[in-house]
C-alpha positions in Angstrom: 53.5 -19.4 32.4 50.0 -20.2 33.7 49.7 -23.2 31.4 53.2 -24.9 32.6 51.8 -23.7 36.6 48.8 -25.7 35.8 50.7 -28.4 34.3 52.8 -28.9 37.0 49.7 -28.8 39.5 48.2 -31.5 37.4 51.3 -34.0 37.3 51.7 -33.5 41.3 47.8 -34.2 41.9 47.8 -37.5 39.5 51.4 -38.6 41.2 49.6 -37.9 44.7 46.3 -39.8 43.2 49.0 -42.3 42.5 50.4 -42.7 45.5 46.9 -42.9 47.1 46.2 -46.0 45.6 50.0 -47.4 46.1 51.0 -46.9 49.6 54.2 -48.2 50.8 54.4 -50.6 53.3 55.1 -49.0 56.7 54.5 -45.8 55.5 53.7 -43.2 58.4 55.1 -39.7 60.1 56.0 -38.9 63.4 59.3 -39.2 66.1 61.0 -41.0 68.1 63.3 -44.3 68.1 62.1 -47.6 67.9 59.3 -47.6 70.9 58.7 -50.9 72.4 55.1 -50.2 71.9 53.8 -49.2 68.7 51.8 -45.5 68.7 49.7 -46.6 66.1 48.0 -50.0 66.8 49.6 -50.7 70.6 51.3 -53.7 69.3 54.5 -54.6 71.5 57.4 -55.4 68.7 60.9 -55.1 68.1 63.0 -54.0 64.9 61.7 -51.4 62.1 58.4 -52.1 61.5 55.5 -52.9 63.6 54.7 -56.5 62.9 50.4 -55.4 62.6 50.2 -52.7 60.9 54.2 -52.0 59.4 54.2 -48.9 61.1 57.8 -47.8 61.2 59.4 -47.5 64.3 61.3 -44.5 64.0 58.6 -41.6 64.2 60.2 -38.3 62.7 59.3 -34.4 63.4 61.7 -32.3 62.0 60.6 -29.9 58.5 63.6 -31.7 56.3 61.4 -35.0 57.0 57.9 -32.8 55.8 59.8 -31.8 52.6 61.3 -35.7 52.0 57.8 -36.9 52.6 56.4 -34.7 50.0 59.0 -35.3 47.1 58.6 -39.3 48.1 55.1 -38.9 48.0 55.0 -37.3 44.9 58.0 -38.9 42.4 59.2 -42.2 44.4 55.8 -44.2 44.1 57.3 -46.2 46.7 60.6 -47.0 44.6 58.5 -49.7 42.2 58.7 -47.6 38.9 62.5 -49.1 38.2 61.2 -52.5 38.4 57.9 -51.5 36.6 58.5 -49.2 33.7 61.1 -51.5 31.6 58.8 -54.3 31.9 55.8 -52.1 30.9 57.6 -50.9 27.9 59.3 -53.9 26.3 57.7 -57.0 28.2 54.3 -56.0 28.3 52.8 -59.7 28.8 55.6 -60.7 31.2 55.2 -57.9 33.5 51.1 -58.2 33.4 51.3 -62.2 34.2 53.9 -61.6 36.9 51.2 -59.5 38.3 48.2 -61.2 37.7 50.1 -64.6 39.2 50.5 -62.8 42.2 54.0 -61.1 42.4 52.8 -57.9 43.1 55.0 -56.5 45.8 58.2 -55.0 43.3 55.4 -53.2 40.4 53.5 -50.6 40.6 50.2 -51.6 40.3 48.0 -50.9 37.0 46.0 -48.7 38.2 48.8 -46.7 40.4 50.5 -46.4 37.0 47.5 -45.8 35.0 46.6 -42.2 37.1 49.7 -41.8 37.3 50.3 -42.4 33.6 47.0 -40.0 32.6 47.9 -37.2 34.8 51.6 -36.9 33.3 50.1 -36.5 29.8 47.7 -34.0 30.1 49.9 -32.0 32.4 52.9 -32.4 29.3 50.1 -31.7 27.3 49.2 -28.5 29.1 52.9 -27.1 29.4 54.0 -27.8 26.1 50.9 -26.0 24.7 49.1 -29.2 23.1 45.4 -28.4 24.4 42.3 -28.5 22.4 41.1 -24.8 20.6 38.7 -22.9 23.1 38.5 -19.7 20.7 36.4 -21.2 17.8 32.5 -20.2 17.1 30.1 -22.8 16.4 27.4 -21.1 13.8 24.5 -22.4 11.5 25.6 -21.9 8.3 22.2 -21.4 6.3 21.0 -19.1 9.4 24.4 -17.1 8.7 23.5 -16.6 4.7 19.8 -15.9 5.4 21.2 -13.1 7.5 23.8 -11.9 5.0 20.6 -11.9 2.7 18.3 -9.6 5.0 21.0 -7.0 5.2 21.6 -6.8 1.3 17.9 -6.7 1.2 17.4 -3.8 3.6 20.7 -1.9 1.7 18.7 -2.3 -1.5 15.5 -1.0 -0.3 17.2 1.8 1.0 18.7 2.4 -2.4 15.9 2.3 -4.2 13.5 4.8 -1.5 16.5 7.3 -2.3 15.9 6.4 -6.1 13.8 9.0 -7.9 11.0 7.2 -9.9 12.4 7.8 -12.9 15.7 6.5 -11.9 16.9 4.1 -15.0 18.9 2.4 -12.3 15.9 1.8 -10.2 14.3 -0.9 -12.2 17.7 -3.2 -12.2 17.6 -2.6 -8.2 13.9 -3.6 -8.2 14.5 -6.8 -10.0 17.6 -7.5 -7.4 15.3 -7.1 -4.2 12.7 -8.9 -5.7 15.4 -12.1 -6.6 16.7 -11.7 -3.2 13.1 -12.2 -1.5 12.6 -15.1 -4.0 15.4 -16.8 -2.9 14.3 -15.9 1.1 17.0 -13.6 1.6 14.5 -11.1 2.7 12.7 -13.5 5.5 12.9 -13.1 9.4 15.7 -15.1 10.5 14.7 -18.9 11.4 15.2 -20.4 14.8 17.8 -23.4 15.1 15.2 -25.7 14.5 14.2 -26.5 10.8 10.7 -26.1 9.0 10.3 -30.1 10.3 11.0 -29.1 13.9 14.1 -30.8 14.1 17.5 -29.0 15.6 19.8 -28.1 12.7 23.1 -29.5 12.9 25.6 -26.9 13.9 28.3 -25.9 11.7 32.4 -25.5 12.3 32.5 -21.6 11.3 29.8 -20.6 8.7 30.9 -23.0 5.8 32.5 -25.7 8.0 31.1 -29.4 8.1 28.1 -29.9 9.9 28.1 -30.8 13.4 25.0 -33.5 14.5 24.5 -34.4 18.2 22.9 -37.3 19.6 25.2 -38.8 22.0 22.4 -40.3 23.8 19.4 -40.6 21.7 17.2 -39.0 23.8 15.7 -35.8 22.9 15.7 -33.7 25.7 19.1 -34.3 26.7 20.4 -34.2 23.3 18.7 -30.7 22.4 20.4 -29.3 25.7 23.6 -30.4 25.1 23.6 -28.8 21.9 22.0 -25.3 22.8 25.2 -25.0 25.2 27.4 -25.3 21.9 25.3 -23.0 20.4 25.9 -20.4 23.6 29.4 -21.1 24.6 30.7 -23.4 22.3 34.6 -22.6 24.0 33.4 -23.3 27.3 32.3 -26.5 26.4 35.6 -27.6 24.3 37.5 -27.0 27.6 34.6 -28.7 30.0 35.3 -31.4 27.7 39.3 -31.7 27.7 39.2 -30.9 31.6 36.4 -34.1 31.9 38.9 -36.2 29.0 41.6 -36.7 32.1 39.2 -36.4 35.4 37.3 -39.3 33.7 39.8 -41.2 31.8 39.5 -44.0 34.1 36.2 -44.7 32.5 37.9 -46.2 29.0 39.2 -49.2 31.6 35.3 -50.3 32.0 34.4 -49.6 28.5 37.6 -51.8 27.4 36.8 -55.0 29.3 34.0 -55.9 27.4 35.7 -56.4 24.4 38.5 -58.5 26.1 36.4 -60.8 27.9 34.6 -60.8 24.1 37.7 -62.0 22.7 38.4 -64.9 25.5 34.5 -65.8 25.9 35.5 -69.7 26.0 38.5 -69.6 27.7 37.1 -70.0 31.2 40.8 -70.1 32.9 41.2 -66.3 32.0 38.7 -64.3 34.4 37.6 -60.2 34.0 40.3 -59.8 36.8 43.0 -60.5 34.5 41.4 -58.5 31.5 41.3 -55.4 34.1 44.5 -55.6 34.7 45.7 -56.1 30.5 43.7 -52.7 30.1 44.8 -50.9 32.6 48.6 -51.4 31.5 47.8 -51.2 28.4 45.8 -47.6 28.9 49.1 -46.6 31.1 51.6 -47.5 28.1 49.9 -45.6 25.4 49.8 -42.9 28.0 53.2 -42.3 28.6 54.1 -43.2 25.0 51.6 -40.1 24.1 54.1 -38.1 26.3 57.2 -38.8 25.0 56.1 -38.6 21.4 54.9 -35.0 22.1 57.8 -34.2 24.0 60.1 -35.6 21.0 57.7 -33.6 17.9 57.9 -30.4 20.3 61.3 -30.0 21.0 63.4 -31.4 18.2 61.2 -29.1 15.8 61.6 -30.6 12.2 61.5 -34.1 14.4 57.4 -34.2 13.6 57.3 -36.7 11.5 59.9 -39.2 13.3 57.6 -39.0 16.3 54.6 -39.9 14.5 55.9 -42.6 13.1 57.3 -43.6 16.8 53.5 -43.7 17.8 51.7 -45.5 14.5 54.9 -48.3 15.1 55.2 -48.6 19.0 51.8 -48.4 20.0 50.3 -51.9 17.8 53.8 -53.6 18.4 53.0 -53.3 21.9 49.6 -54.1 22.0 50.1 -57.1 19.7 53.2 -58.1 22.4 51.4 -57.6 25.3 48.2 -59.5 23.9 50.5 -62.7 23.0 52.6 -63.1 26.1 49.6 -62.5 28.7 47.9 -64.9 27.4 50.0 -67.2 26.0 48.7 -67.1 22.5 49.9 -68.4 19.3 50.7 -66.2 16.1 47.4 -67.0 14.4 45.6 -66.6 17.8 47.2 -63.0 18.6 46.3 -61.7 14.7 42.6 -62.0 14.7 42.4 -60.6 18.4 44.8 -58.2 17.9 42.6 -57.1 14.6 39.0 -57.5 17.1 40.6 -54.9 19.0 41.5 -52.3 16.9 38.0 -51.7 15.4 37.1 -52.2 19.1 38.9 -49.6 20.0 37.3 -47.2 18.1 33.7 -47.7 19.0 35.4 -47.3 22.7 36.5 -43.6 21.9 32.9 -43.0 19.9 31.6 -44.2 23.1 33.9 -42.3 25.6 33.4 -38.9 23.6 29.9 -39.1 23.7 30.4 -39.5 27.6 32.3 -36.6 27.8 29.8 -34.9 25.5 27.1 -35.6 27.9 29.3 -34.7 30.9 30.1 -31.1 29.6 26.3 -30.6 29.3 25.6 -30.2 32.9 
């Protein structure tokens, strides 16, 4: 219940962060009909709207018009997602060249639908139970055996002071102990860092892959970041998830780069129009991310249809919305559309080492 509470929480703030960012013309509270001068600015006018500022003209103040404000605020987004999300879905590079060509006032704007878009995910994400694993321990594997080693050690000395010296069995226990101190079983346990000095990576579990850290390359910051994996390896799972949607925005800066890469001698298409590919882009795979979890969650056995929703809808799109933004040929669209994807994945190395360095402090 706490997980769909906090879901719902997180779908109303990004809707309100939304909103924030896409405010409807005219938009304003208050009571009274049609003054000749208008409360907000003083500007003498006549019909619905104040001609300076859109100010309506009828001021409410009842608690019906409190409640209607909140629900508008929060789902209508100013009545622009009807016009907005068939476009974004199946005319990717239509709706995006409308936009950037200046017919703005029927569409959400990117990056209205973009927080809007984000916020929706991770708060399906958190109701239906699809969060990252807080309950995990990160441990050092060869720390772990060296430890298992000391405490056979210590049960074998104990054996053999029990042992009287004539013992036939105390020779064979002898030669164990002596194997085991060989092999460094019988050593004070080491620190994290290794005979060179260097941090050893951590481990998933005590024989789980290695985990190495150097999101930045510097040593200081590198070596904190991992000593609060070592302590409180949960915590820092969840700083990062909770920091994955509070910075998501940051994949739109990180993204235009490799646009503006792709379209370095075509001077006719600026960074203003790359912004505004990436940010519809980012909001499509976010809401397709929804309704393929949404799909594989509740028609059970359904799994594998909604993957292969995602691995087919999401490059169609991309490939789509790259051709008809730009006007592209076939041959044109392929080796861009190609760039991108090995683009995109030195984005997400890049944004999770953010968020790696983020859930350090």
């Amino acid at each position: 219940m706490t997980e769909i509470a906090e879901g719902f929480g997180a779908a109303i703030e990004g809707s309100l962060a939304a909103k924030a960012v896409e405010p409807e013309a005219g938009e304003a509270a208050g009571a009274a009909h049609g003054p000749v001068e208008c409360a907000n600015c003083g500007t003498v006018y006549s019909g619905n709207y104040c001609s300076n500022c859109g100010q309506k003209a009828h001021i409410h103040r009842t608690l019906t018009a409190i409640v209607h404000d909140l629900v508008h605020g929060v789902l209508h987004l100013d009545g622009k997602l009807s016009h907005t999300l068939p476009l974004l879905a199946f005319k990717p590079g239509k709706l995006t060249r409308r936009y950037i060509d200046g017919e703005r006032a029927k569409f959400v704007s990117p990056m209205s639908m973009f927080l809007f878009g984000v916020f929706a995910m991770f708060a399906v994400f958190q109701m239906i139970g699809l969060t990252a694993p807080t309950d995990f321990e990160i441990g050092n594997s060869t720390a772990a055996l060296r430890a298992e080693g000391q405490a056979e050690a210590e049960r074998l000395k104990q054996q053999i002071a029990n042992m009287a010296p004539d013992d036939p069995e105390r020779s064979s226990r002898e030669e164990e102990l002596a194997l085991l101190q060989n092999l460094g079983g019988d050593a004070p346990q080491p620190s994290s860092a290794g005979t060179d000095g260097k941090e050893e990576p951590l481990r998933l579990g005590n024989d789980g892959p290695s985990l190495t850290m150097s999101p930045t390359g510097i040593d200081s910051i590198d070596k904190g970041i991992v000593k609060k994996w070592r302590e409180n390896p949960g915590l820092m799972v969840y700083k990062m998830q909770a920091n994955g949607y509070k910075f998501s925005w940051l994949l739109i800066p990180l993204s235009i780069p490799f646009v503006w890469l792709m379209f370095l001698w075509r001077r006719k298409f600026k960074a203003y129009d790359h912004a505004i590919f990436v940010t519809y882009s980012l909001s499509f795979m976010s809401l397709l991310f929804i309704v393929v979890s949404v799909l594989a969650t509740s028609l059970g056995g359904a799994g594998g249809w909604a993957f292969a929703l995602l691995v087919l809808a999401a490059p169609l799109h991309l490939y789509k919305h790259l051709k008809y933004t730009y006007g592209l040929s076939r041959f044109s669209t392929i080796w861009r559309f190609v760039f991108l994807q090995f683009s995109m994945l030195f984005i997400l190395l890049l944004f999770g080492n953010a968020l790696l360095v983020l859930g350090g402090f």
